[in-house]
C-alpha positions in Angstrom: 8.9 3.0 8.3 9.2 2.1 12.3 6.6 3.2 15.0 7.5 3.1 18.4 5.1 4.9 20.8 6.9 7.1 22.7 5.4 10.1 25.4 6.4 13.4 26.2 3.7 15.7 27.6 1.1 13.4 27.7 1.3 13.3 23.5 2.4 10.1 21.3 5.2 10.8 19.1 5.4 9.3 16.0 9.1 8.4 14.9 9.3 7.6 10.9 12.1 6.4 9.4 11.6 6.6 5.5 13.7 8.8 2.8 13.4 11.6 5.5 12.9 11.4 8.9 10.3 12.6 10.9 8.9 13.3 14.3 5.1 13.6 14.4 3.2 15.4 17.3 -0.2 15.0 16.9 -2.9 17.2 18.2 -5.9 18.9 17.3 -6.9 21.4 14.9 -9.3 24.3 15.4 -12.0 24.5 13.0 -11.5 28.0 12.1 -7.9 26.5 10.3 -9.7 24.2 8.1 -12.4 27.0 6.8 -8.9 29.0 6.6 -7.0 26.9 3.9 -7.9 27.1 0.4 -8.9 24.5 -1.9 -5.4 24.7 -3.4 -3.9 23.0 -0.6 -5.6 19.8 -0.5 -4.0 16.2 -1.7 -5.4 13.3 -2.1 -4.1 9.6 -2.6 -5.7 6.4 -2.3 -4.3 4.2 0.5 -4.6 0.3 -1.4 -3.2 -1.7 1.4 -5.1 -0.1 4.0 -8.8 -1.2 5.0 -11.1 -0.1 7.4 -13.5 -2.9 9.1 -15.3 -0.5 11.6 -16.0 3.3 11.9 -16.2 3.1 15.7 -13.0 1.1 15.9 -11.1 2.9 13.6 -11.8 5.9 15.3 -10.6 4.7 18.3 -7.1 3.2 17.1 -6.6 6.7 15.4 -7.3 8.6 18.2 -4.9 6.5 20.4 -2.4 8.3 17.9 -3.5 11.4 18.4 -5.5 11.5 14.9 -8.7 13.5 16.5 -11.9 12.7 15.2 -13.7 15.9 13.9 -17.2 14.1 12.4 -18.3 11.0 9.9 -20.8 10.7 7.7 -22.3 8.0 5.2 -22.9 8.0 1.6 -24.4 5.2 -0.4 -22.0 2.4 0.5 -19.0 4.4 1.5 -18.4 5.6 5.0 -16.3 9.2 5.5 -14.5 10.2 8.3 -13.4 13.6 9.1 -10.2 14.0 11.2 -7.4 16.4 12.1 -4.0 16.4 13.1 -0.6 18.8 13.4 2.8 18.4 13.5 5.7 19.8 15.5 6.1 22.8 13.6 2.3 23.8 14.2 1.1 22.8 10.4 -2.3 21.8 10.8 -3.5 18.2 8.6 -7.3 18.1 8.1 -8.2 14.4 6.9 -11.0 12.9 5.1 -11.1 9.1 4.6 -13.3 7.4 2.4 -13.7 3.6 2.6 -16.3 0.4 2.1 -16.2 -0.8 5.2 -14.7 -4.5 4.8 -12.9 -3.7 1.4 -9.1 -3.1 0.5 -8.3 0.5 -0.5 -9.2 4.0 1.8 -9.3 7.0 -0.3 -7.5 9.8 1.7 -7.8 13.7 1.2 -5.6 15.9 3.6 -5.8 19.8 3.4 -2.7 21.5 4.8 -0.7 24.5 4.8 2.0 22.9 3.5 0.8 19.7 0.5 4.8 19.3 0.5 4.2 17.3 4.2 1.3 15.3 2.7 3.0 12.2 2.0 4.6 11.6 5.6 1.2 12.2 6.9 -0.1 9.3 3.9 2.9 7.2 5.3 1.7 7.5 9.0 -2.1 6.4 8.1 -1.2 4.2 6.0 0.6 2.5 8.8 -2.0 3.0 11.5 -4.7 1.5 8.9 -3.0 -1.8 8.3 
């Protein structure tokens, strides 16, 4: 997979290249379309080559891709972040990440209207967590 930063209306575009290819337009996603999606639709997969050394700065890389930080939280040792993101065709992703701060592996949950996307959106963070 390639990422090249590219801009059109003020919004970084994502190009992947993979087994299908994929233009991804981040930006965010009103609350009322998370309460709105049923359990059903959530995924999860654990991201092993990706690590997260800070919450602040991790934030801040993700939201430089358009990943939009919605709120974090801590429990015991792990850190979770709460973040949303949609593609082109207006299909909202609503991230959690899980991670030891310092420690290979972020657990990632994504609830979306369509779980068939789920694993370009994996692809992208898996890329922007490395």
């Amino acid at each position: 997979m390639s990422r090249e930063p590219l801009f059109a209306s003020g919004q970084m575009i994502v190009r992947m290249t993979s087994d299908v290819a994929l233009v991804m337009i981040f930006s965010p996603v009103q609350m009322q379309t998370w309460k709105s999606l049923p359990d059903s639709n959530e995924v999860g997969k654990d991201l092993s080559n990706s690590i997260i050394h800070s919450v602040d700065a991790t934030i801040e890389h993700l939201t430089a891709s358009n990943v939009f930080f919605v709120a974090k939280r801590r429990n015991a040792d792990k850190e979770l972040l709460y973040l949303s993101a949609k593609i082109p065709r207006g299909i909202p992703f609503l991230i959690e990440l899980t991670a030891v701060l310092g420690v290979p592996g972020v657990k990632c949950a994504v609830k979306t209207q369509s779980p068939e996307m789920a694993p370009l959106l994996f692809e992208a963070l898996e890329t922007l967590l490395k």
